[in-house]
C-alpha positions in Angstrom: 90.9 113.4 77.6 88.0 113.2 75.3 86.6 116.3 77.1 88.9 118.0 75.6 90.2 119.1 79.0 94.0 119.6 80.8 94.8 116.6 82.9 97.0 116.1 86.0 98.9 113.4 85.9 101.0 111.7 88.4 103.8 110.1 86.5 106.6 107.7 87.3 109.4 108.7 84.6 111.9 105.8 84.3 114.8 106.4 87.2 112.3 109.3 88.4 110.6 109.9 91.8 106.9 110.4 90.6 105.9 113.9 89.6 102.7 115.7 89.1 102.2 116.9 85.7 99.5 119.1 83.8 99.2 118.7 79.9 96.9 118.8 77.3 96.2 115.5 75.9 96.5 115.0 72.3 95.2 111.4 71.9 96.0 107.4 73.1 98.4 105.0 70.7 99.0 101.4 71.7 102.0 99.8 70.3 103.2 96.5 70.7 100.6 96.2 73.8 101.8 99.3 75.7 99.5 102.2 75.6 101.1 105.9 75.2 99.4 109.2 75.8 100.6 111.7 73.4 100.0 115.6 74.6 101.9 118.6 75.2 103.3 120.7 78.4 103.8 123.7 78.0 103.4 123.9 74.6 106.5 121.0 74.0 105.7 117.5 72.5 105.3 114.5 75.2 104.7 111.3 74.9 104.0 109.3 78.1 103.7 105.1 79.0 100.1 104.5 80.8 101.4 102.0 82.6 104.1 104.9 84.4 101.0 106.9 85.4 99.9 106.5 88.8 96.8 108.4 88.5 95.0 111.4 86.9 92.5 113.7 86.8 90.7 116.3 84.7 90.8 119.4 85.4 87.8 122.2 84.7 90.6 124.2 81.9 90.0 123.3 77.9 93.3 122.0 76.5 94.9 123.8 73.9 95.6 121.4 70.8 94.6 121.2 67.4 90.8 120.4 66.1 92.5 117.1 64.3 95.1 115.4 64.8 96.7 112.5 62.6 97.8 109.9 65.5 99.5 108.0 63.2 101.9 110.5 62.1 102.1 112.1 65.7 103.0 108.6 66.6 105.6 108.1 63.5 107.4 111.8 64.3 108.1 111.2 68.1 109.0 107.5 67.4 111.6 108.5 65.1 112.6 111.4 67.0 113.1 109.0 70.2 115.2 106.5 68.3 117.2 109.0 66.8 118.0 110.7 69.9 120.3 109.4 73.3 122.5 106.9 73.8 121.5 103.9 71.1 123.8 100.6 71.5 124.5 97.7 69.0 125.1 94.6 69.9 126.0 91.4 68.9 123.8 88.0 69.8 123.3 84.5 69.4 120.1 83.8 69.6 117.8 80.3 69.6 115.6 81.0 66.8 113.0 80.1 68.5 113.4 83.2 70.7 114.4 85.6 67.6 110.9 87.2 67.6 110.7 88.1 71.0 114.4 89.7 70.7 113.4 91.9 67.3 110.1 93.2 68.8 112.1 94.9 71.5 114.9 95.8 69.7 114.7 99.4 67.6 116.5 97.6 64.7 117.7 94.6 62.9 121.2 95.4 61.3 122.2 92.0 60.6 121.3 88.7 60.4 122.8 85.4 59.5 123.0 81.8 60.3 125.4 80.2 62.8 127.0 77.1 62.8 124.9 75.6 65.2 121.4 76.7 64.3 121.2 79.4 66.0 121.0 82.7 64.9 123.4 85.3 65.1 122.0 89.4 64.6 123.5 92.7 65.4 120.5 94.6 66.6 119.8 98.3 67.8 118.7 99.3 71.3 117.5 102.3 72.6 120.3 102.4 75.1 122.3 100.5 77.5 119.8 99.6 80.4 117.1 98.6 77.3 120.0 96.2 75.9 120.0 94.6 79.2 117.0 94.4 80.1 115.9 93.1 76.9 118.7 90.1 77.1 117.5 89.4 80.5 114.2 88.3 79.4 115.9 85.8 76.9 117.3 83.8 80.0 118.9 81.1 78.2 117.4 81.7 75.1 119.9 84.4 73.5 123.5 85.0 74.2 125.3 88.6 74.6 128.3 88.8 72.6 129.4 92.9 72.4 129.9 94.6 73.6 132.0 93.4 76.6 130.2 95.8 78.6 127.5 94.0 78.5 128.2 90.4 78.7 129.7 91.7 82.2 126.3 93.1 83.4 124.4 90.2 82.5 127.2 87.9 84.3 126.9 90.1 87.6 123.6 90.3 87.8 123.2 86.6 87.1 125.7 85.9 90.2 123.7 88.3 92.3 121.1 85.9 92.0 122.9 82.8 92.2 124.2 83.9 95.4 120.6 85.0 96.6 119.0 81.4 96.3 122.8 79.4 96.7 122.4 76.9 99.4 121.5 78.3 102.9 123.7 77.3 105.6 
C-alpha cells in the first residue's frame, strides 16, 4: 500500500463467501482497536475490516488516488455515510453500570439514558442493524438486559436455549 501500488485482496465480507478483490488503497484507520483499509474499486469508495482479509498482495500497476489524502475526514465521511445508511435498530436496555461502557462503545448512539430503580441503568441506544444489536447484547451475558424490541428479546432467548440444550445433562 505504501508503494503506492493496486492490491489483491482476498476478502471475507460479513455473510459472504470470500472474494478476490483489486483496489487501490487509500490509507489504514484503526478505530476502537479494529484496523480498516480505506481505498477504492473501480473508482467507488470502500472501506474494508483487516481482520476480514484473508490475504493480499501487490500487484506491479500504480494505484490511481489522490497525492494527499486527509484520513481523518475520509474516515469521518464513510463513517457517517455507514450509519446513515441500512437497516439501524433502537433498542431499549437495562444495563449493570458496570457494563455500560462496553455497551456504548459498540453501539452507533446513545439516545437516552436514565437511572433505574435498582441501580442499574436503563438507555435506548442505536445499532447499526439487527444482527449488530444481537450480537452486541450477547457479549453482555448477564450484564445487560434486552427490553425492545420483542424481536429481539426472542433471539437472545433462542439462542440462549440452543445452548442450554447443547451442554444440558447427557444421558
Amino acid at each position: 500500500m505504501f508503494a503506492g501500488h493496486k492490491l489483491r485482496i482476498h476478502y471475507a465480507a460479513l455473510d459472504q463467501s470470500p472474494k478476490w478483490r483489486t483496489v487501490d488503497p487509500i490509507g489504514l484507520v484503526i478505530v476502537r482497536d479494529q484496523s480498516y483499509l480505506l481505498a477504492t474499486r473501480s473508482g467507488a469508495d470502500r472501506t474494508y475490516r483487516m481482520s476480514r482479509v484473508l490475504a493480499a498482495e501487490e500487484l506491479p500497476e500504480p494505484a490511481q488516488r489522490p497525492d494527499r489524502v486527509d484520513l481523518d475526514r475520509a474516515w469521518q465521511e464513510r463513517s457517517t455515510q455507514f450509519r446513515t445508511s441500512g437497516n439501524q435498530i433502537a433498542v431499549l436496555v437495562r444495563i449493570s453500570p458496570a457494563r455500560r461502557e462496553e455497551l456504548v462503545s459498540t453501539a452507533l448512539a446513545v439516545r437516552t439514558e436514565e437511572p433505574d430503580a435498582d441501580g442499574w441503568l436503563r438507555l435506548e441506544v442505536t445499532f447499526q442493524d439487527f444482527r449488530h444489536a444481537e450480537w452486541a447484547l450477547w457479549q453482555l451475558t448477564t450484564g445487560a438486559e434486552a427490553l425492545a424490541p420483542q424481536s429481539l428479546r426472542t433471539a437472545l432467548r433462542n439462542r440462549a436455549a440452543a445452548i442450554a440444550s447443547r451442554y444440558g445433562e447427557s444421558s
